[in-house]
C-alpha positions as CSV (number, residue, x, y, z in Angstrom):
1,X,11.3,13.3,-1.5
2,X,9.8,15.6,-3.9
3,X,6.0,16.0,-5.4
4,X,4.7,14.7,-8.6
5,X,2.9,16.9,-10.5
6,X,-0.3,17.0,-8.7
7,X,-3.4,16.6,-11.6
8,X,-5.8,13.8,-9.9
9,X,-6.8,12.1,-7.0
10,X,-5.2,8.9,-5.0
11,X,-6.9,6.4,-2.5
12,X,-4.5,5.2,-0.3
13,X,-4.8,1.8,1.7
14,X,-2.3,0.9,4.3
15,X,-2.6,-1.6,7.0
16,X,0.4,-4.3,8.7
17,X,1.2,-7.6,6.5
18,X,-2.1,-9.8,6.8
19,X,-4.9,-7.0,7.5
20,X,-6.3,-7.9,4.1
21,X,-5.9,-4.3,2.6
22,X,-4.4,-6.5,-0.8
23,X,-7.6,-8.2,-0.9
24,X,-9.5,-5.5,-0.3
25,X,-7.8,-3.1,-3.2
26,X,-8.0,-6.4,-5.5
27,X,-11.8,-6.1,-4.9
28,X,-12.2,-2.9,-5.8
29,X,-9.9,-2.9,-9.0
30,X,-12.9,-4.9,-10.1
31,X,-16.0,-3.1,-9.6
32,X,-14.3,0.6,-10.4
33,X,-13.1,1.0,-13.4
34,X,-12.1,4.7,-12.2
35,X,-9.0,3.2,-10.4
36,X,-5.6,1.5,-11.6
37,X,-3.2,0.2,-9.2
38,X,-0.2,1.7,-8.4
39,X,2.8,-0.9,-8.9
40,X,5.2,-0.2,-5.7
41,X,9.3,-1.0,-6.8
42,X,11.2,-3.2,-4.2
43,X,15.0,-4.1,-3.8
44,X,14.0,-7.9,-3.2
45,X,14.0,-10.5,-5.3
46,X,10.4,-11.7,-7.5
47,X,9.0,-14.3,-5.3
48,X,7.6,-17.3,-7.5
49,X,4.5,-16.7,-9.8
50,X,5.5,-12.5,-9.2
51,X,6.2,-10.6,-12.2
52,X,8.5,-7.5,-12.5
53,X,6.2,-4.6,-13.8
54,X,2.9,-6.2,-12.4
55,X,3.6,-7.3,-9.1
56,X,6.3,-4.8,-8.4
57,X,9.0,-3.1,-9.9
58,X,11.9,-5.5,-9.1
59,X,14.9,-2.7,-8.7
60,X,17.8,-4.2,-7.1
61,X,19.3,-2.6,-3.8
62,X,21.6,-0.8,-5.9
63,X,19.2,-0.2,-8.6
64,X,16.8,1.2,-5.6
65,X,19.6,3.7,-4.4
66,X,20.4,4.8,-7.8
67,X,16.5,5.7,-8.3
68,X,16.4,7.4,-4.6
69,X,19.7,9.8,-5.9
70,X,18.0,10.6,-9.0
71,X,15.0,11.8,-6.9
72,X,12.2,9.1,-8.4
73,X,10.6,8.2,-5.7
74,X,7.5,10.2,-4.1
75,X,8.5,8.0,-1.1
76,X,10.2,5.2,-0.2
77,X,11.2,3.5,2.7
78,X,14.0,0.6,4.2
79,X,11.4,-1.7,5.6
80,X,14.1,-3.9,7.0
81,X,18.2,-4.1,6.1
82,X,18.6,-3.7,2.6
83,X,14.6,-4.5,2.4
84,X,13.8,-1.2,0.6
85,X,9.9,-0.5,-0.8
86,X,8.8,2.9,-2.6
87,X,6.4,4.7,-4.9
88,X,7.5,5.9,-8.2
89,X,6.4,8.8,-9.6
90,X,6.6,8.1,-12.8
91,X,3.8,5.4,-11.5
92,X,1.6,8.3,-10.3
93,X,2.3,10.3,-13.3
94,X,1.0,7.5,-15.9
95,X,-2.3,6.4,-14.2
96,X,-3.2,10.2,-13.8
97,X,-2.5,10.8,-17.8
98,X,-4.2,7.5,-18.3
99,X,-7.2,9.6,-16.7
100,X,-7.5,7.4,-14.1
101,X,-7.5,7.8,-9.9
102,X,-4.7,5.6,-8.2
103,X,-4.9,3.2,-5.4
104,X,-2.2,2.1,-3.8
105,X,-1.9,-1.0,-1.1
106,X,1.2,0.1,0.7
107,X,2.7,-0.2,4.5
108,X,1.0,1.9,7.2
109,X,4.3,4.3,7.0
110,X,4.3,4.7,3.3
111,X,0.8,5.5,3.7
112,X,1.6,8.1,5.6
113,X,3.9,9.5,4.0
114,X,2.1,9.7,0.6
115,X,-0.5,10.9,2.6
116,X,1.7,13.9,3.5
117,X,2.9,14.6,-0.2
118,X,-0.6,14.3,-2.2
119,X,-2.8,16.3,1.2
120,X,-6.2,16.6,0.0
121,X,-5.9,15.0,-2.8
122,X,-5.3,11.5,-1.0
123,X,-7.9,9.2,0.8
124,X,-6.0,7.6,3.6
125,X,-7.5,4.7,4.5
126,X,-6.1,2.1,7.4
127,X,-7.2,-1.3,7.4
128,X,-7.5,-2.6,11.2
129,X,-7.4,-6.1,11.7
130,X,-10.3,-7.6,14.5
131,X,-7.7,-8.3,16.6
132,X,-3.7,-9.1,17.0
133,X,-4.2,-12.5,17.6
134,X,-6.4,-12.8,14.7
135,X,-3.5,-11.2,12.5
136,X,-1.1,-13.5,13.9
137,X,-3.2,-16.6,12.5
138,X,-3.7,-15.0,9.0
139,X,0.2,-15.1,8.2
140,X,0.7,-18.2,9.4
141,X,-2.3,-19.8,7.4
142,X,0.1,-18.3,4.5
143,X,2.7,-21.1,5.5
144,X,5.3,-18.3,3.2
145,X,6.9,-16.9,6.3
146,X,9.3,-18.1,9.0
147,X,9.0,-18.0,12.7
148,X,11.5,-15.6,12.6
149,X,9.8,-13.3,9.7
150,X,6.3,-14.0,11.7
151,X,8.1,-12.3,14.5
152,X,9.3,-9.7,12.5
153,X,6.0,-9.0,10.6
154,X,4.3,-9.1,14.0
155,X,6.6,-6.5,16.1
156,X,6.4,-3.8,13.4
157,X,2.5,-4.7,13.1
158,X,2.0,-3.7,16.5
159,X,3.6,-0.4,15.9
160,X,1.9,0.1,12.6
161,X,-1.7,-0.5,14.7
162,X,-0.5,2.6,16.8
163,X,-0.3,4.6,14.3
164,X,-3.9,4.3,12.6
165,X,-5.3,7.7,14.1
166,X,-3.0,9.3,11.0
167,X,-5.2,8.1,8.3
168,X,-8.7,9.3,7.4
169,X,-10.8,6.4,8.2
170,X,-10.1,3.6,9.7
171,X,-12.0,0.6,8.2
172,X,-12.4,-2.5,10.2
173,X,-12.1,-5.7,8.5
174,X,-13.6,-8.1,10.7
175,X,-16.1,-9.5,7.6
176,X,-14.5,-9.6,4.5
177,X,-17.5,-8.9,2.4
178,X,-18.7,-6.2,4.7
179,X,-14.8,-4.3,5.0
180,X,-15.3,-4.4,0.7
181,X,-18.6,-3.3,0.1
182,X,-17.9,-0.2,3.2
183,X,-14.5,0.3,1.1
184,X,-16.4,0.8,-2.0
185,X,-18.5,3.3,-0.6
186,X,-15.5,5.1,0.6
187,X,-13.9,5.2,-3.0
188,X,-16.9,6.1,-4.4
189,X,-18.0,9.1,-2.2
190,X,-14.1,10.7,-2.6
191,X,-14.1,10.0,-6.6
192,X,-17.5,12.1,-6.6
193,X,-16.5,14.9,-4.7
């Protein structure tokens, strides 16, 4: 994985499926008009109602390999088999020429990882659930995941909660209106600096 041409500034949230981190960025797309969200590219197929280009970029496996052997990707990762999620940066480059800071709402270990490529230029932050349990109940009040995927989503969120310490602050979302007013703060304080 190789830089982008490093020329603005990125907020980064990251947090396991069901943390609220989407609804958290979607808040604050709203009230800043300093940000643009950064559209991750996928190997899976659109869901229904998603929209290649807005929700994602829908590559393809193959068309996700052929990207990481050209060397497009600031990071990317295989979530699960064949499950493959990334950033582009050609993403990264067109929001920061826009003039714009980007946020992105990715997985705690692309977080990290794009942490590690942008350095100071990234805020990190990790959205922590109130509790497992609580997590647990939040995807399945989605009813859009099987038992088996619950399972899934729920093992690697229990790893993903082990690694919060990485991030720069650690917001807790216990109160949704409280996790998106402190989050606004947050952006606003690193977009000033």
């Amino acid at each position: 994985m190789t830089s982008v041409n490093k020329t603005g500034k990125c907020i980064i949230f990251s947090a396991p499926s069901g943390a609220g981190k989407t609804t958290i960025v979607r808040h604050l797309l709203t009230v800043e008009n300093r940000l643009e969200f950064s559209i991750s590219a996928c190997s899976r197929d659109p869901r229904i109602n998603e929209v290649d280009g807005k929700d994602y970029h829908f590559l393809g496996v193959e068309g996700f390999k052929q990207k990481i052997e050209e060397g497009a990707f600031i990071e990317w990762e295989e979530v699960y088999k064949d499950n493959f999620y990334g950033t582009l940066k050609s993403e990264i480059e067109r929001i920061w020429a826009a003039g714009k800071s980007v946020v992105f709402d990715v997985d705690v270990v692309g977080g990290l990882n794009l942490k590690r490529q942008l350095g100071d230029q990234a805020l990190a932050v990790f959205v922590q659930p109130p509790s497992v349990e609580e997590l647990e109940n939040r995807l399945r009040s989605r009813s859009t995941e099987t038992e088996e995927k619950i399972q899934l989503r729920m093992s690697k969120a229990r790893q993903e909660l082990a690694q919060s310490s990485g991030f720069d602050v650690i917001l807790h979302n216990v109160h949704l209106d409280q996790a998106c007013a402190e989050a606004e703060v947050l952006v606003n304080k690193f977009l000033n600096v």
